[in-house]
C-alpha positions, 0 to 999 in steps of 0.5 A: 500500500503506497504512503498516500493510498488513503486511512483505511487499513482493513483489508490491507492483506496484512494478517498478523498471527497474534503475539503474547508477551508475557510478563518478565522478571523486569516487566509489570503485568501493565507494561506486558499489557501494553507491549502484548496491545501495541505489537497487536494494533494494526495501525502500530504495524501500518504507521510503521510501514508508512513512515508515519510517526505514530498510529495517530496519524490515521486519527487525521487521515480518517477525520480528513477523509469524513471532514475535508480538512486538508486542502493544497497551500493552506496553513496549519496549526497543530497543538500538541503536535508529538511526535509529529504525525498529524504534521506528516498528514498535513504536509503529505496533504500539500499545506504550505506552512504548517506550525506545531508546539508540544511541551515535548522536543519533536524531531525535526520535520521537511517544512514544518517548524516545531517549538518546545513550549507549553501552549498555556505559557503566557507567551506562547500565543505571541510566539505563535502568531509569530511563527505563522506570520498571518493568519491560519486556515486549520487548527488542530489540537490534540492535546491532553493532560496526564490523567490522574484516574478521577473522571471529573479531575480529567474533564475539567483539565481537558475541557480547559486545554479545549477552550484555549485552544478554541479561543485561540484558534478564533484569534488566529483563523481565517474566515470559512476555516476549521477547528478540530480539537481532542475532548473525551467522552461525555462530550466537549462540555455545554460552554465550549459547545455553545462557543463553537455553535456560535462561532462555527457554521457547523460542530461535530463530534467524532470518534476515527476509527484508530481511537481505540475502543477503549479509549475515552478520547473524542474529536470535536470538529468545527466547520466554517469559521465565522468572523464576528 
């Protein structure tokens, strides 16, 4: 299967006999777990076949595919953007100015420029209207906290990252652009909701195929930027 023949990868021919990992004198029952789960994900198999950085790559192929994100010669911005996968997707699509930020260092990447800073810095905003020197036709984030387990902590940590993602991307946007940002489940909270209905034509939630079933992770897209 060719780099740039779509998201799907059912049906790709590629059958894996299942691999068991046993837990070893250094490894915990978790980490076998997690090890067991990634050499068994066909999307880790198929990222790495690919080139992509991650398997979350497919997460915007196939929001991408739904949505009709990813234009030639648009400028993008991705939050929380390692390893840099969705800037791989990006830049596969043809933008012609991508920028991302992580609060972790991300390889470099052909025409994409990448900084190491916490978005919820003070300085970050500035920083990143520097970097795309006008405005943007596409902000993405995916970004999330480190959970702590307690349901209602996580929601209001994500649901904070969501609305300064989405309340920058309302500063940074071109008219008719779109907004694509990671929540969990139990949806993207009444206010943000209501914010995007307001400054959006369209809102959707989405969950791609490559989320894993037992992840709580959810995408909402907003559609058609509308300039106040």
């Amino acid at each position: 299967m060719s780099k740039k023949s779509g998201s799907s990868i059912s049906g790709s021919g590629r059958r894996q006999k299942e691999v068991r990992v046993k837990t070893a004198r250094r490894r915990t029952a978790s980490s076998a777990a997690w090890l067991q789960r990634q050499l068994n994900d066909p999307y880790v198999s198929e990222a790495k076949a690919r080139g992509y950085r991650a398997r979350a790559a497919f997460k915007l192929l196939e929001l991408d595919e739904k949505l009709k994100l990813l234009k030639p010669n648009m400028v993008v911005l991705d939050l929380g953007c390692a390893p840099g996968g969705w800037a791989q997707v990006a830049a596969e699509k043809g933008a012609k100015k991508i920028v991302g930020i992580d609060l972790l260092e991300v390889e470099p990447l052909a025409g994409v420029d990448f900084i190491q800073m916490d978005f919820m810095a003070d300085e970050a905003p500035v920083k990143l209207m520097e970097m795309l020197g006008g405005k943007a036709d596409l902000v993405l984030s995916d970004m999330a906290p480190n959970t702590t387990g307690h349901r209602t902590t996580d929601h209001i940590r994500i649901m904070a990252l969501a609305e300064a993602a989405h309340a920058f991307a309302c500063e940074v946007l071109n008219e008719g652009g779109s907004f694509v940002c990671k929540v969990f489940q139990g949806g993207s909270g009444d206010n943000l909701l209501k914010e995007l209905k307001k400054n959006f034509k369209t809102v959707k939630h989405i969950k791609p195929p490559a989320s894993r079933a037992d992840s709580s992770e959810l995408y909402v897209a907003a559609l058609g930027f509308k300039k106040s």
